[in-house]
Backbone as CSV, one residue per row, in Angstrom:
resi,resn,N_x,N_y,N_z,CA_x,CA_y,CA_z,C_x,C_y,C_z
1,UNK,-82.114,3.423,-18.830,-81.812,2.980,-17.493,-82.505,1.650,-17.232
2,UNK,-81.882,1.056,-16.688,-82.056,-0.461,-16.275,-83.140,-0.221,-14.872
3,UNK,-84.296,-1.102,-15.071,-85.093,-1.461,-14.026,-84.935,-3.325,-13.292
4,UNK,-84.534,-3.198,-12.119,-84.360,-4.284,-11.564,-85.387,-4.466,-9.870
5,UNK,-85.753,-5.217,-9.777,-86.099,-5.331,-8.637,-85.647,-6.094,-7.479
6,UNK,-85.617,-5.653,-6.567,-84.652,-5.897,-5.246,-84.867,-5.800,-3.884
7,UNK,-84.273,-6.294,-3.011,-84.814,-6.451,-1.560,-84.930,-4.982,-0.759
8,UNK,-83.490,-4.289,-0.855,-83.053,-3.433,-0.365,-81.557,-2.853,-1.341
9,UNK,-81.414,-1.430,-1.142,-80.662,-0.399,-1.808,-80.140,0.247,-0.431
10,UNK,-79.274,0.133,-0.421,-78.163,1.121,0.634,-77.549,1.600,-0.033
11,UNK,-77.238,3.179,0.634,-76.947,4.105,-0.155,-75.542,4.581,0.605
12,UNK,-74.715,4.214,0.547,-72.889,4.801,1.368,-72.706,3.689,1.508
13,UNK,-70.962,3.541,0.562,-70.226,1.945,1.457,-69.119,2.241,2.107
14,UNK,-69.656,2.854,3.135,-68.333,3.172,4.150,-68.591,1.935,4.930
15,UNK,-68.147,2.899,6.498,-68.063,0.645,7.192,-69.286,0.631,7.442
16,UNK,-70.193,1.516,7.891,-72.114,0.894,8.204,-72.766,0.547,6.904
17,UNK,-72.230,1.128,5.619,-73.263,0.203,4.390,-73.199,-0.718,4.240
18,UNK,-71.518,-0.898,3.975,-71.122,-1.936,3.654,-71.011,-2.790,4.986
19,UNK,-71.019,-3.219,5.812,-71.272,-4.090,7.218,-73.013,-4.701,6.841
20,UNK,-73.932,-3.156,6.656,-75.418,-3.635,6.814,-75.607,-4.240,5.560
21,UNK,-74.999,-4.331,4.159,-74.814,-4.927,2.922,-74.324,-5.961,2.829
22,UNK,-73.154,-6.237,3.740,-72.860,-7.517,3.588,-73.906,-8.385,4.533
23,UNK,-74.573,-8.146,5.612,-75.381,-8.631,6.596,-76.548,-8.889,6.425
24,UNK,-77.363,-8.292,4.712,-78.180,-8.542,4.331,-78.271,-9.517,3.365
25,UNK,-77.125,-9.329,2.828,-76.905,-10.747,1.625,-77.002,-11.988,2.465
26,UNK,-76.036,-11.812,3.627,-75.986,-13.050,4.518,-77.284,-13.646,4.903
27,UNK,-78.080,-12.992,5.097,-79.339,-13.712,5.349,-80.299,-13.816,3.830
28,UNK,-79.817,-13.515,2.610,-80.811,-14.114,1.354,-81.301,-12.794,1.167
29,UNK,-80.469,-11.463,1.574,-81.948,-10.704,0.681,-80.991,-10.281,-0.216
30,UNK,-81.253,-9.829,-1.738,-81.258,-9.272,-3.194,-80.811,-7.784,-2.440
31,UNK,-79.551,-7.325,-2.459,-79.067,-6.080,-2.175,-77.957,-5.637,-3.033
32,UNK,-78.341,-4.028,-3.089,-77.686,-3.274,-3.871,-76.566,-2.128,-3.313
33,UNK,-75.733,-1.973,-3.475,-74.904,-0.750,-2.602,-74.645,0.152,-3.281
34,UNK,-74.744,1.403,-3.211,-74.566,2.421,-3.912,-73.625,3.466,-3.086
35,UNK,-72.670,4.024,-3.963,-71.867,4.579,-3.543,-71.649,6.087,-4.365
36,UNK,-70.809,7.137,-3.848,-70.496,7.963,-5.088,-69.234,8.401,-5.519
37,UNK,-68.060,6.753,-5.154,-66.907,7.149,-5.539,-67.247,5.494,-6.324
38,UNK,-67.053,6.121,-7.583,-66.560,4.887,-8.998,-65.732,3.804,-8.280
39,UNK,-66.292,2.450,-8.959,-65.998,1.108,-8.650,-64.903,0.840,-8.230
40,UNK,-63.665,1.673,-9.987,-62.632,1.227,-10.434,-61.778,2.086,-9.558
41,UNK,-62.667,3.439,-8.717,-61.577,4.844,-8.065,-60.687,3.752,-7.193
42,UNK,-58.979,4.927,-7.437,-58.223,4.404,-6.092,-58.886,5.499,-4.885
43,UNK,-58.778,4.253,-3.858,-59.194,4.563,-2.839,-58.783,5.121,-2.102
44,UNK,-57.082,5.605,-2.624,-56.474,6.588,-1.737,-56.204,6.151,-0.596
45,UNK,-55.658,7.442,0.198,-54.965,6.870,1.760,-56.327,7.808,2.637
46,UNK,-56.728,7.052,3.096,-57.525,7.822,4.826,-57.085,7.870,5.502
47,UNK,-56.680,9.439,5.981,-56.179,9.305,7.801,-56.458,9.334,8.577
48,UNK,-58.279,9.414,8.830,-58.745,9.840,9.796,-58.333,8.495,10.517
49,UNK,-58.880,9.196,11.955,-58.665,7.924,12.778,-60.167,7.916,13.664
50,UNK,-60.488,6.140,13.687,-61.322,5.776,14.359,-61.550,4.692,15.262
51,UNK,-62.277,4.130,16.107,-61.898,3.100,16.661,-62.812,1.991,16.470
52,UNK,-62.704,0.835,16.211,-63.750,-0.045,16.299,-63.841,-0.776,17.861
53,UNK,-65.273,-0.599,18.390,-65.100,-1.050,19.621,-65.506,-2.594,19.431
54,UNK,-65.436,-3.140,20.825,-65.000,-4.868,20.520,-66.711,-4.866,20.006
55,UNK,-67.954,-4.563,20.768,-69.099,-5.002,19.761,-69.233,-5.437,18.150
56,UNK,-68.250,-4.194,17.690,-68.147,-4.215,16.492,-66.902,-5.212,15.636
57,UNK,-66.323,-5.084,16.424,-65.094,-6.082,16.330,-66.132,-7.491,16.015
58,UNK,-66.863,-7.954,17.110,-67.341,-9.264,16.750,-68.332,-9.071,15.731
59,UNK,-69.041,-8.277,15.138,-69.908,-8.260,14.309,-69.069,-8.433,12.941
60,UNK,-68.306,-7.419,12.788,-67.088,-7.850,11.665,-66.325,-8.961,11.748
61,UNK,-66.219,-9.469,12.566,-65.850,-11.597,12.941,-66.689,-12.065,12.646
62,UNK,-67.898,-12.503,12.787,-69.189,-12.810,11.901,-69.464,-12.536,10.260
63,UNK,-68.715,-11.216,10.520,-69.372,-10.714,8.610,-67.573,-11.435,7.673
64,UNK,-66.795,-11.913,8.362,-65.934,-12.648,7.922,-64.836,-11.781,7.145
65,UNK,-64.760,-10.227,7.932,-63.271,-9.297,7.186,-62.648,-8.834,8.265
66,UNK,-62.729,-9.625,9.323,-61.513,-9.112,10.409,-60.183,-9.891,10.027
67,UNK,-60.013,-11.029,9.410,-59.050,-11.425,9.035,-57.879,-10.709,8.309
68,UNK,-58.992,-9.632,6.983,-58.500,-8.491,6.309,-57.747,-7.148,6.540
69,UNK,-58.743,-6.700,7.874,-58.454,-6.146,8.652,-57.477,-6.286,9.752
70,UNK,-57.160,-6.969,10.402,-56.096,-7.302,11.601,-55.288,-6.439,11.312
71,UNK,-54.188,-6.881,10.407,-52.848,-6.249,10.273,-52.620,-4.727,9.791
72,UNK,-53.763,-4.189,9.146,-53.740,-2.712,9.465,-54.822,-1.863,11.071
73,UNK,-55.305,-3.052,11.992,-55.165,-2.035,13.032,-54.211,-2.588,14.524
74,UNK,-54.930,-1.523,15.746,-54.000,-1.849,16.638,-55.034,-1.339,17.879
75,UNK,-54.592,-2.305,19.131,-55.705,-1.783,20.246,-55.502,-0.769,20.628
76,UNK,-57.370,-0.324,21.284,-57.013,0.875,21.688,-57.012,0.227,23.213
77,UNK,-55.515,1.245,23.846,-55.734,0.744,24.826,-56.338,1.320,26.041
78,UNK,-56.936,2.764,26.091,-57.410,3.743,26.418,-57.991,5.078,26.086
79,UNK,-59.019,5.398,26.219,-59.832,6.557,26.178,-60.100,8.044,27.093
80,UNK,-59.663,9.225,26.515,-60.429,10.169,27.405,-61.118,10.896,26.507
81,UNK,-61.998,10.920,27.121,-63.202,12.138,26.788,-63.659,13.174,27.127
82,UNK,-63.437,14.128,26.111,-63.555,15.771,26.958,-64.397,16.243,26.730
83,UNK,-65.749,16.461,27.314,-66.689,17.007,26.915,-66.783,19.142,25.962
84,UNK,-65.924,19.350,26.415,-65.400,20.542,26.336,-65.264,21.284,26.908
85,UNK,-65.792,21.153,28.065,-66.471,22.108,29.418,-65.599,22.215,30.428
């Protein structure tokens, strides 16, 4: 096994690793992402559904993949929330 030394190791590249991974390179630090689906895996179809709210919207405009993103989403144009009760 390979010993390397490094700034930081994040461990999940869903959208918070990979967001806080790309956000760390951006500022110069030596980062690693670790995941536990293989490089080469297809990534398959996800159906869940989620929303990115505009905070995040501009943070991903900054990290420079909303461009990527656009054309597979769509606004939300409303919310209810049911507590369950």
């Amino acid at each position: 096994m390979e010993r390397r030394a490094t700034d930081i190791v994040i461990v999940g590249a869903g959208p918070t690793g990979s967001a806080l991974a790309l956000s760390c390179a951006e500022i110069g630090l030596e980062t690693i992402l670790i995941d536990a689906r293989p490089v080469k895996a297809d990534p398959g179809q996800d159906h869940r559904n989620f929303a990115i709210v505009s905070g995040n919207w501009r943070l991903l405009e900054r990290l420079g993949v909303t461009g990527e993103l656009a054309p597979h989403v769509q606004p939300l144009l409303g919310l209810e929330a049911i507590d369950g009760g």
